[in-house]
C-alpha positions in Angstrom: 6.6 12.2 -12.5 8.8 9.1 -13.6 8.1 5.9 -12.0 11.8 5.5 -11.2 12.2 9.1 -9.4 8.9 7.9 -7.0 10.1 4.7 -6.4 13.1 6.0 -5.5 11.9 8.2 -3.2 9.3 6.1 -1.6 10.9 2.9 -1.1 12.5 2.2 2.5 13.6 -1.7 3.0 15.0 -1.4 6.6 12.6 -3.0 9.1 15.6 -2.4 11.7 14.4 0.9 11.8 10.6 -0.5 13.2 12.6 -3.1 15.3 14.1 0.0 16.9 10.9 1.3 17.4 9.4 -1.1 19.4 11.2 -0.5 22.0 11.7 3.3 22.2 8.6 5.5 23.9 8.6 9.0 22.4 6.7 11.4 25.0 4.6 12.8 22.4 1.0 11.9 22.3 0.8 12.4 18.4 -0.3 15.6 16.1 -3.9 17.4 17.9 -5.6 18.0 14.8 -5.4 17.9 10.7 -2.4 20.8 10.8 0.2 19.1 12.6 -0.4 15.6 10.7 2.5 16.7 8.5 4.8 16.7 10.9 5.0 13.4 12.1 5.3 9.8 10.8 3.1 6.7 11.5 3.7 3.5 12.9 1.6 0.7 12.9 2.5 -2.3 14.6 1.5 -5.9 15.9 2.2 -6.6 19.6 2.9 -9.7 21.5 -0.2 -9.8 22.3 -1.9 -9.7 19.0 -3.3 -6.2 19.1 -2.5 -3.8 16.5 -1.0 -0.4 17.9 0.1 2.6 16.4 2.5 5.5 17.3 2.9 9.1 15.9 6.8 9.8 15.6 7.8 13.2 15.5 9.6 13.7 12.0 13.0 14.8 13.8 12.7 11.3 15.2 12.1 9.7 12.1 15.5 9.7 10.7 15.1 8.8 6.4 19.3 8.4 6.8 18.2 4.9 8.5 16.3 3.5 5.4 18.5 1.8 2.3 17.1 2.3 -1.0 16.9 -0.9 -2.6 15.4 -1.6 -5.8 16.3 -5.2 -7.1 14.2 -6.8 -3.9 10.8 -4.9 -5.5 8.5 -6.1 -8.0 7.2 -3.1 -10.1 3.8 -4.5 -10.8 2.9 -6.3 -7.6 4.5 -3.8 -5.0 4.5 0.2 -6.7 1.7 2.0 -6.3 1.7 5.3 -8.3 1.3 8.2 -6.4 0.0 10.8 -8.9 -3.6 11.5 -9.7 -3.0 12.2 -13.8 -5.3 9.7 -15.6 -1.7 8.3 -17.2 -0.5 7.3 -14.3 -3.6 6.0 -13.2 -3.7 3.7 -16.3 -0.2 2.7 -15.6 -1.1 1.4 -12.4 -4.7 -0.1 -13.2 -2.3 -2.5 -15.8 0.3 -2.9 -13.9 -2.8 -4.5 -11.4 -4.2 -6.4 -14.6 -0.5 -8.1 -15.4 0.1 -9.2 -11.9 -3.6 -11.0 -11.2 -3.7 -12.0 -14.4 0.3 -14.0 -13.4 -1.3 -14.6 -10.1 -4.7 -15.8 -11.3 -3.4 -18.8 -13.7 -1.8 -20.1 -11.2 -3.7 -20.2 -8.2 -4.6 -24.0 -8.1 -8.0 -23.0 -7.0 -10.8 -20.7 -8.2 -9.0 -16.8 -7.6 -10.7 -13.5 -6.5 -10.5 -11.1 -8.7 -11.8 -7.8 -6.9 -15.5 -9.0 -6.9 -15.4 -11.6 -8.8 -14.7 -15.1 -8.6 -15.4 -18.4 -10.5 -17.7 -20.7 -9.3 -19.1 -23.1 -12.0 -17.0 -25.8 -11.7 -19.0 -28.6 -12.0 -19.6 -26.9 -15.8 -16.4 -27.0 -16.2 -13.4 -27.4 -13.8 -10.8 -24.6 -12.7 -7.7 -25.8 -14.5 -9.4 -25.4 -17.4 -11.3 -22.8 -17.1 -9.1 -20.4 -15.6 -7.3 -20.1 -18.8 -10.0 -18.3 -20.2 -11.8 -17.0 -16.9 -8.3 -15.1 -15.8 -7.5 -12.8 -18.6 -11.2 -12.0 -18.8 -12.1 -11.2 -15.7 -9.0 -9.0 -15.0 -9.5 -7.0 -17.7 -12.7 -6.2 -16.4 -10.6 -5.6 -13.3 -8.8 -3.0 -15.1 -11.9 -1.4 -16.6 -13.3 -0.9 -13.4 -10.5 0.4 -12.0 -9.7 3.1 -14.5 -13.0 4.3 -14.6 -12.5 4.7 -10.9 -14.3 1.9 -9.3 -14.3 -1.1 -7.9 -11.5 -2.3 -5.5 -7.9 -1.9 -7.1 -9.1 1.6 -7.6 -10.0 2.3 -3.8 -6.7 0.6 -2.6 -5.0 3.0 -5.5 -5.5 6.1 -3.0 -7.6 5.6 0.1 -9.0 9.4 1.7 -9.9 10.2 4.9 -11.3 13.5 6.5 -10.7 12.5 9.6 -7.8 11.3 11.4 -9.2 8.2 14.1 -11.1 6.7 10.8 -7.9 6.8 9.1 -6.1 4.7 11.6 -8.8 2.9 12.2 -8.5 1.6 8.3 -5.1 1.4 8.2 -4.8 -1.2 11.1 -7.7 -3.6 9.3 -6.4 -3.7 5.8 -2.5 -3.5 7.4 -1.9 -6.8 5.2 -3.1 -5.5 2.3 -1.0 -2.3 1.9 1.9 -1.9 0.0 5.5 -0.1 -0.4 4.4 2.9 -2.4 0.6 2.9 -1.3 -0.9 6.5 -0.4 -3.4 7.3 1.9 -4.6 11.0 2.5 -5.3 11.7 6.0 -7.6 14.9 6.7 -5.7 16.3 3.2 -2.5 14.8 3.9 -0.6 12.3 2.1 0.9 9.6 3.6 2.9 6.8 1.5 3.7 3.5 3.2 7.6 3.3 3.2 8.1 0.1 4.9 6.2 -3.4 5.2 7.1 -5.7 7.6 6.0 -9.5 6.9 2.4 -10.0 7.0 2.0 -6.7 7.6 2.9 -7.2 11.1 4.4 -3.8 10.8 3.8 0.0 8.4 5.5 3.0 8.4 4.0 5.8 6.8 5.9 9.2 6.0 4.4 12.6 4.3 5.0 12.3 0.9 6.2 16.1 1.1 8.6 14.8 3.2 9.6 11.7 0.9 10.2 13.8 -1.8 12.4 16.3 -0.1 14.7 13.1 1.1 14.8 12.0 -2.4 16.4 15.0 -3.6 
């Protein structure tokens, strides 16, 4: 699969569409169990309030027409997430992650995470000096980790779930984290995240079956 044809299909930069469904009440309670999940989309959103709600919109509700494809606003390397499990395009991504915290790293003006690691001998030596050699080490090790399957850029590559509350559950707590392109698998599943709001005050998530068929 070419990064281009799952970009394509995956991006959706039209948060009128999540404005929109703010304020419209669908009567559905959501799928019952794993065998309906496929037939809706999920929306995750921040209230007034400050809670973080979600709502299961029934696919014929959840019009792909709405969403503009848009492919200049997207940066490849911080914001695509491949989709496919074949160890090339798990490689692709895992240095795709290296480039962009590697950019990010040098210039943080303070001491950067790097998955689990982070620099802390500064009275040895100071970060602006020592990031120049700390950053391209310590995200390459980021990039080991992660294509041997470990570690975190691996477990944001694809989050599972076998069950459907946990799911959520994730989804809400690491809302700022996710990205246009990211997948999670819900009870066997597989959801991508089609549009971001800022912050992550606000997801969409679509079937990828479903992604796939729009972008034909």
């Amino acid at each position: 699969m070419r990064r281009a044809s799952v970009t394509q299909r995956m991006l959706a930069v039209s948060l009128a569409f999540l404005v929109s469904c703010s304020t419209t009440r669908y009567s559905t309670a959501g799928p019952i169990g794993p065998e309906d999940l496929a037939r809706y989309a999920l929306i995750i959103r921040t209230q007034a309030d400050g809670k973080v709600a979600h709502e299961w919109v029934p696919l014929e509700d959840f019009d792909m027409t709405k969403f503009q494809l848009a492919m200049s606003p997207i940066k490849t390397n911080r914001d695509i997430v491949c989709v496919s499990t074949s160890e090339s395009e798990l490689e692709e991504y895992c240095e795709g992650r290296r480039i962009q915290c590697e950019q990010d790293c040098l210039t943080s003006s303070r001491p950067f995470l790097v998955d689990w690691r982070k620099y802390t001998d500064t009275k040895a030596q100071p970060w602006r000096v020592a990031r120049y050699w700390w950053c391209p080490r310590s995200c390459r090790e980021g990039k080991e980790d992660c294509t041997k399957k470990r570690g975190k850029w691996y477990e944001e590559y694809s989050p599972s779930f076998h069950a459907i509350e946990p799911a959520i559950d994730w989804i809400k707590e690491h809302r700022t984290e996710l990205l246009v392109g990211t997948v999670v698998v819900i009870a066997g599943v597989a959801f991508a995240v089609v549009v971001v709001g800022s912050g992550g005050g606000a997801l969409a998530l679509a079937p990828l079956m479903v992604l796939a068929e729009a972008g034909r």
